[in-house]
Phi, psi and omega in degrees: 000332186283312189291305142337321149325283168335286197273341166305327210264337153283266233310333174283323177247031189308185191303309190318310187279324186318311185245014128304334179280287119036293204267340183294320192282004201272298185284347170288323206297295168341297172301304201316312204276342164288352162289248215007268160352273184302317161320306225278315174315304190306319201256344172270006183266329216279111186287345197278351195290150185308300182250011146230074145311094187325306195281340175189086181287018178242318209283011175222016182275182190224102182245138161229119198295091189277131198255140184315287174316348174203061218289002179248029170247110173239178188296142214208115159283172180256141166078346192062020188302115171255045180253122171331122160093043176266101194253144177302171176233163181241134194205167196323138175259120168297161185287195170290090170215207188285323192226063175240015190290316176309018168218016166241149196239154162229125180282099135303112170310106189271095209283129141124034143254143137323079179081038169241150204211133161260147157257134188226118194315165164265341191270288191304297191089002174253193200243145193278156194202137185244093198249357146303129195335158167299317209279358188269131179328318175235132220207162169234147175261104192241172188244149194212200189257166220261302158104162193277151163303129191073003171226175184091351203336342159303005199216350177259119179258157155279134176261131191237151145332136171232226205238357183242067156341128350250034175290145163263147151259160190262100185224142198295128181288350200266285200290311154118056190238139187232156184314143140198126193322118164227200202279302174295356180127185189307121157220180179232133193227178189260136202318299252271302166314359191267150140317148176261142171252122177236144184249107185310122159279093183277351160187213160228187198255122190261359177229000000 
C-alpha cells in the first residue's frame, strides 16, 4: 500500500505540477497583496474618511494622546475615574478593550478659533482644563466641566506645531502654559517646556 502511495503521489504530483502549483500560489499572494496594498494606498488618501478631513483633520476622530519621547505612554484618566477636578495622568496604553475608554479623547472644534479644540474624556464626558492662575509658573491639567461654547477658556487648548511632524504642543488658551508629562500627573508649563504629542487615531465619531 506504501509503495502505491509512492508511486500514485509521483505520477499525480510530480516535480514539473509541484512547482506549477508553487508559481500559481506565489502569484495569488502577490495579486492578494497589491489589492492590499492599493486599497490601503486609497483610503489613506481619501479625504472623504471623517477624520482626514483637509480642512480640520481632528474633530470627528476617537484619540488616545500619545507622549513623543515615550510612545507606548498616553493620556490617562486614573480609576475610570468620572469626578470634576480629577488630574490626568500619563499612564501604559492598553490594549484595545472593554474598559480602556478612560484613555480615549474627542477633539471638540471651538468656533470661530483656529486650531483650538476642548478635549473631551470618551469615558467620563468632561473636559481637560488647566484652572490654575495664569500668572503661576506651573499648572495641572484635570477633567472638569466642559462649560459652554465662548466660555471656560481654561478648558481650550490650541494645538501648535512642533519641528517633529506631526507631533503637537497642546497649550492652553486661558494660561498660555502647554502640557507636560509629569511625575504626579498631567501639567502645564511655559511652551519652551512642553512635551510633543501625537493623536493616535482609534475610530470615528458618531456624534
Amino acid at each position: 500500500m506504501d509503495a502505491l502511495r509512492g508511486s500514485g503521489s509521483r505520477t499525480r504530483g510530480g516535480p514539473a505540477r509541484r512547482r506549477r502549483v508553487r508559481w500559481a500560489t506565489a502569484t495569488a499572494t502577490v495579486a492578494l497583496l497589491t489589492v492590499a496594498v492599493s486599497g490601503a494606498a486609497h483610503a489613506a488618501g481619501d479625504s472623504t474618511e471623517p477624520w482626514k478631513e483637509p480642512v480640520d483633520p481632528w474633530a470627528k476622530g476617537i484619540f488616545k494622546i500619545s507622549l513623543y519621547q515615550s510612545p507606548d505612554y498616553v493620556w490617562d484618566v486614573p480609576n475610570w475615574s468620572t469626578s470634576p477636578g480629577v488630574q490626568l495622568i500619563i499612564w501604559e496604553n492598553k490594549e484595545l478593550a472593554e474598559k480602556d475608554r478612560n484613555q480615549l479623547f474627542q477633539l471638540d472644534g471651538v468656533s470661530g478659533m483656529t486650531n483650538v479644540y476642548k478635549i473631551r474624556s470618551l469615558d467620563s464626558g468632561l473636559c481637560a482644563r488647566d484652572p490654575d492662575p495664569s500668572w503661576a509658573d506651573e499648572g495641572r491639567v484635570v477633567q472638569d466641566l466642559c462649560g459652554a461654547a465662548g466660555t471656560q477658556y481654561d478648558a481650550m487648548w490650541e494645538l501648535k506645531a512642533t519641528v517633529v511632524s506631526p507631533y503637537k504642543r497642546i497649550c492652553n488658551v486661558s494660561t498660555g502654559r502647554c502640557v507636560k508629562a509629569g511625575v504626579a500627573g498631567l501639567k502645564t508649563q511655559v511652551s519652551s517646556a512642553a512635551d510633543a504629542w501625537a493623536f493616535l487615531n482609534y475610530g470615528i465619531r458618531t456624534s
